[in-house]
N, C-alpha and C positions, 0 to 999 in steps of 0.2 A: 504493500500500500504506500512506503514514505515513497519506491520509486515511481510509482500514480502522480505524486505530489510534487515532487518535484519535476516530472516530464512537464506538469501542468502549467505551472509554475514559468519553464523555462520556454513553454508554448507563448501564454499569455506576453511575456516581455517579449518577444521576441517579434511578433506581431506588432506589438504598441512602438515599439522600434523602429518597423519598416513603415511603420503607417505615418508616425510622426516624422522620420526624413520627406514622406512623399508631399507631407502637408510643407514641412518649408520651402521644398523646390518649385511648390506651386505659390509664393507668397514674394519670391526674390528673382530680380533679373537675373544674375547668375545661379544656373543651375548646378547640382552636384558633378553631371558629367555634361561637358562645352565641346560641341562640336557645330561648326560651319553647314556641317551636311544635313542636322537634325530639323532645319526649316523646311524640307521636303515631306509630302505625306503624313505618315505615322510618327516621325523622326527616325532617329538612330537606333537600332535596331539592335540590342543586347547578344552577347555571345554565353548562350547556355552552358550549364552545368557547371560544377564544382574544381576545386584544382585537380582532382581526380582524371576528369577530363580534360581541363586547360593547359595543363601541364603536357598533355600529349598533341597539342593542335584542334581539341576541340572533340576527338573522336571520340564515340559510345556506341552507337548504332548498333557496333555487330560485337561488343564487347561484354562480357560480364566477369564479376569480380565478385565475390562473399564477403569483402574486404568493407568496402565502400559502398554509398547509393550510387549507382547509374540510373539519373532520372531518365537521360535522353532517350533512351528505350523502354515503353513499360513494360516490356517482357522481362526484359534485366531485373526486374525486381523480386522475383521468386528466387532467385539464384542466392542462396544465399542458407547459415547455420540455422538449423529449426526453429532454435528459440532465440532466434538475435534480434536486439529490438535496436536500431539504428539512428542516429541523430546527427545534420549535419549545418553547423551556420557557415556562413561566410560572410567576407565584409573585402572590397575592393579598393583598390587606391589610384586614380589613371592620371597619368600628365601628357600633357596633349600640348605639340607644337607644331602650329600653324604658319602657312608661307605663302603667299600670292604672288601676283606682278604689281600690285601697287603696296602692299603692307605684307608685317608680319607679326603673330604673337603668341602667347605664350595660358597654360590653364591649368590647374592643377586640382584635384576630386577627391571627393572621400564620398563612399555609400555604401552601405549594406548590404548583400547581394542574394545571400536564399536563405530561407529555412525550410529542409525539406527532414522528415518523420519518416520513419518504414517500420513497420512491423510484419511478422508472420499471421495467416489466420490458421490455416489446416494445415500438415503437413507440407506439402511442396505449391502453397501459395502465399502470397503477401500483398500487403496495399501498402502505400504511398501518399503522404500527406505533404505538400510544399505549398510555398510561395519564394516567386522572384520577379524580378523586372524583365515586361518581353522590348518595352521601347524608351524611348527618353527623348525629350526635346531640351535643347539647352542651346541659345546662341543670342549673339545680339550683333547688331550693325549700328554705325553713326556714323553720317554725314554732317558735316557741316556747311553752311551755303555761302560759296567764293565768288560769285556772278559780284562788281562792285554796284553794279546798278541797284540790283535788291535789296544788298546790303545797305545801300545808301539810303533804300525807300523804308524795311521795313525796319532795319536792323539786324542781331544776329539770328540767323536762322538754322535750327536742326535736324535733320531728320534721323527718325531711328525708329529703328523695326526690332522686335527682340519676342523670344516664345520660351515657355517653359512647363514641365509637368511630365507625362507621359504614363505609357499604360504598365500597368503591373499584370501577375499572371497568378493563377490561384487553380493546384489541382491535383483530385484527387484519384488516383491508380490503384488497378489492382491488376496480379499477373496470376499465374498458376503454371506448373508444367505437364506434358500430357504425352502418352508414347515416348516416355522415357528421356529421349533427346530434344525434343520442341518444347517450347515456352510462348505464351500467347499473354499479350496484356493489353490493356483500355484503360485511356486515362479520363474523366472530366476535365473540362479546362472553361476557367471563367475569366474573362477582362475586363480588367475596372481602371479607371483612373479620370486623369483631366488633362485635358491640353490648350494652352491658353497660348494664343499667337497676338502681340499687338505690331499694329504701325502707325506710329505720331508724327505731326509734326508742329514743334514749340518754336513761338517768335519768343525771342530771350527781353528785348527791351521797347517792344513796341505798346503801345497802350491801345493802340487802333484796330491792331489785329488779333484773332485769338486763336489760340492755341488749337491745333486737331488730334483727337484720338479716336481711331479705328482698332477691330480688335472683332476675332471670333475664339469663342472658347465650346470647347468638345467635352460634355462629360458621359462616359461611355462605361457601359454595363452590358457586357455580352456574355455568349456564353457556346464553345463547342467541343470537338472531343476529337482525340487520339488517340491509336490503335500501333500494337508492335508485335514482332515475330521474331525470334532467334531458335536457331538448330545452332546444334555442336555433335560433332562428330568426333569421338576419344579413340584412337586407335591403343591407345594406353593410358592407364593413370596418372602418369605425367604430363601428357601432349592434349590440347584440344584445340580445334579447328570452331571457331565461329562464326556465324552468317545471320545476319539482321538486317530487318525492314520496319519501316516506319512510315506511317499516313497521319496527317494531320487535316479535318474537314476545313473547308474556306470557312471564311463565318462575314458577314455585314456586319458591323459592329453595332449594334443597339446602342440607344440611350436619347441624348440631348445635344443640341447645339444652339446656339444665339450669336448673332452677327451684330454690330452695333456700330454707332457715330455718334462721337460727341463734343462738343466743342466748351474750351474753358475761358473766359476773358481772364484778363490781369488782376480784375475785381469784377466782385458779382457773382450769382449764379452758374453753375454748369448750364448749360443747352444742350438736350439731346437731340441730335438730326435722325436717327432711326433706329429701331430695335428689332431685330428680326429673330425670333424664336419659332424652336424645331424641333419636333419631339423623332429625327433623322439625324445621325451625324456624316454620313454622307462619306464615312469611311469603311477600309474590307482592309482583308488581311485574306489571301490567297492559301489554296488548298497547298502540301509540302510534302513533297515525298521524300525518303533519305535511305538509303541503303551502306549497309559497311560490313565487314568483313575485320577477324582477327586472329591471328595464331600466337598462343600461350604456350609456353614450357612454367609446371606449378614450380610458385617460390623461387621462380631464377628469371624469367623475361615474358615480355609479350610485343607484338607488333600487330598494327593496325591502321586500318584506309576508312573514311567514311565519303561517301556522296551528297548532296543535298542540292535538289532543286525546286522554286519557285515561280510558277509565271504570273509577275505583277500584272505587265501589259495590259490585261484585262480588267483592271480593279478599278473600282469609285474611290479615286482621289481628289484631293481639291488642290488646285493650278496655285502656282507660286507666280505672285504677280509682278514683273521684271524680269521674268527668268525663263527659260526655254526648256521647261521640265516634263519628261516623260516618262512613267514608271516602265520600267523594260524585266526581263525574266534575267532571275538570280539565281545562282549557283555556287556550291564550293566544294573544295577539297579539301578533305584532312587527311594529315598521316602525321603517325607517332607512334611512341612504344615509351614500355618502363625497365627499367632492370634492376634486379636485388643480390648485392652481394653475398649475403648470407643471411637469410631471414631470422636464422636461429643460434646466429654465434653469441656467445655468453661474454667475451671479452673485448670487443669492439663494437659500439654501440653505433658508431655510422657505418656500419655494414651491415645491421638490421635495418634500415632507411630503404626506401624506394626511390629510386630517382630517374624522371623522365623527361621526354625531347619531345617535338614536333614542329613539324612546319602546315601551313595553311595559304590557300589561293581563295578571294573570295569575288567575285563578279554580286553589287548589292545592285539592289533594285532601282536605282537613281541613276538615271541618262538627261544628261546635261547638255545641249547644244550638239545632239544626235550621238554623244559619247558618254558612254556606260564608265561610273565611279568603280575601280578596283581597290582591294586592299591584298595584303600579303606580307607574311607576318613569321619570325619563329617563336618558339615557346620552349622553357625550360621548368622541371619544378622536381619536390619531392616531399614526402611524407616521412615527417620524425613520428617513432613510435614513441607513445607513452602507458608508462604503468604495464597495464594488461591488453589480453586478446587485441584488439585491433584500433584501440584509441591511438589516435593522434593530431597530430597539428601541420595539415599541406598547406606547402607554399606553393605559387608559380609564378611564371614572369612571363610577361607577351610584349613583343618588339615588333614592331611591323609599321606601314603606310600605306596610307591611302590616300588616293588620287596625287594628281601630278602638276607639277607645272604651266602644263599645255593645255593650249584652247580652252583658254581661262579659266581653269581650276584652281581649286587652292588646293595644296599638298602637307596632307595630316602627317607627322609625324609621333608616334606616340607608342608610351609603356605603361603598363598597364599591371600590377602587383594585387595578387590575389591570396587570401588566406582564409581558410578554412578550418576548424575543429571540427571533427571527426569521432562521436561517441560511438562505442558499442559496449554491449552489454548483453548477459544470456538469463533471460527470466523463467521465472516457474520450475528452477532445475531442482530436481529433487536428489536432496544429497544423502548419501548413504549411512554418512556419520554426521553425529550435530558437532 
């Protein structure tokens, strides 16, 4: 029962946690994660799972471990000791440097990143409790107006445009396995959040003129589901071969939106010029498929590929206004692997450690002036064991860029530091001796 208690316990804060970062990213121009690209669409688009799989480029699809949650597959989650009851947080850290042909700058993040829950039910089945973030908007632009004639007339003038918020992901899994070597899983999946886009524009000294603010904000309450598949094929105890699949349903995002104008004088009353409320937010997120594959030798290495494709092209998005935006079909690659020196040596304790590599190509949904945004990235990381059975504390590291120089983009540079705690724990075991 204390461990009822305190799972609850570490439920409840954990939640209040994630909720209260999402409530101040919705309240401040700068967001926890700043990227240029997030004023498109949905914004920027989160890189799932835990260091578990970050550490390897990303890969889970066709993986499983008893070690760790592998949410990215809900098959993966039956794989695992009968009575182990799993818990995993994470919390990220990203610094992001930006470069154009006319400027350049600089961002630095801290946020929260999952809490995901797994327990067993039967025998060789289990569910899966999490929350993380699927998107993020975070950016702002300023102009200032250099024409001397306007300057002359109106005085100084601003413009800026800046968004912030994004959707989180809430979902609940369950897998089983069946004919021995298949595992089959469905996950629910709910999306909640807000996304709040403004663009003003403030006369700084004029008394004649007044101030403009335009502005749509999204608040979205959907709700669809995912589906996974993994075979292993063991020609021995040591050796297994894994193969995984993964569907995620499209979903039109439910909820709200309002569209608005308003104009502020130097003194005096607000004026609103229009309000336009929608109970449509006039966004989608597209069906995803992902396939991956892995080959394991137990307690000494594993290597792995994953696939992943989306076609935006076809999605209700709303038009970035100055801008030549059209969503196009995304894809990527991963590959990676872990290796372990000796799982079980009693005299060197970083050779009981996990430590893994990956690299990643990623083709996102954002085409720019008829050219598609790339990124491409390596990853390094490892898992310190702690205490007993399989607690520990993953780190990883992600290096990579996205977009480029050319045909006026701006070129992300950024790293990206991830950590994780890693509970396990074997409940109900009944012991022999008290």
């Amino acid at each position: 029962m204390q461990k009822f208690r305190s799972l609850f316990k570490a439920v409840l804060f954990s939640l209040t946690m994630l909720s209260g970062a999402a409530a101040v990213s919705q309240t401040t121009d700068a967001n926890n994660y700043y990227t240029p690209y997030s004023i498109f669409g949905i914004g920027n688009i989160g890189k799932q799972g835990t260091t578990f799989n970050k550490g390897m480029g990303g890969i889970g699809i066709g993986v499983k471990d008893n070690r760790f949650i592998n949410y990215l597959n809900p098959a993966a989650i039956s794989f695992r000791d009968t009575l182990a009851f799993m818990l995993d947080f994470g919390v990220e850290s990203n610094h992001n440097y930006f470069k154009s042909a006319e400027a350049s700058s600089a961002n630095n993040g801290f946020n929260m990143h999952n809490f995901v829950f797994s327990f067993p039910i039967y025998k060789k089945s289990a569910m899966v409790l999490g929350i993380t973030p699927y998107s993020s908007v975070g950016y702002k632009f300023q102009r200032f107006e250099t024409d001397p004639e306007i300057i002359n007339e109106v005085g100084s003038v601003a413009y800026t445009r800046y968004g912030t918020g994004g959707i989180n992901k809430v979902f609940l899994g369950t897998s089983m396995v069946f004919l021995k070597n298949f595992s089959a899983g469905a996950e629910l999946v709910y999306f909640f959040g807000t996304i709040d886009r403004y663009s003003n524009v403030n006369f700084g000294y004029s008394e004649s003129y007044r101030s403009i603010k335009t502005g749509t904000d999204y608040m979205i309450s959907s709700f669809t589901g995912k589906v996974g598949l993994q075979y292993s094929y063991e020609p021995d105890k040591d050796n297994s071969l894994t193969i995984g699949a993964t569907y995620m349903l499209g979903s039109k995002l439910k909820g709200e939106s309002a569209k608005y104008a308003f104009t502020t004088p130097p003194t005096g009353e607000t004026d609103t010029v229009f309000y336009n409320f929608s109970r449509a937010t006039g966004l989608e997120i597209p069906a995803e498929i992902g396939v991956g594959a892995s080959y394991k030798k137990r307690d000494k290495w594993m290597l792995g590929l994953d696939f992943t494709y989306q076609d935006w092209s076809k999605t209700s998005l709303p038009a970035t206004p100055g801008v030549n935006f059209l969503p196009a079909a995304s894809w990527a690659v991963k590959l990676g692997g872990e290796y372990i020196p000796n799982r079980y040596d009693v005299r060197y304790y970083m050779r009981r450690a996990t430590y893994r590599a990956g690299v990643y190509y990623d083709r996102s949904y954002i085409s720019m002036n008829g050219k598609q945004v790339n990124s491409f990235g390596v990853t390094i990381g490892t898992n310190l064991p702690v205490y007993r059975w399989y607690n520990s504390v993953g780190i990883s590291l992600d290096m990579g860029q996205r977009g480029s120089l050319k045909n006026g983009l701006v070129r992300e540079r950024y790293i990206m530091l991830n950590l994780n705690i890693s509970l396990y724990d074997i409940w109900f075991q009944k012991y022999r001796y008290d």
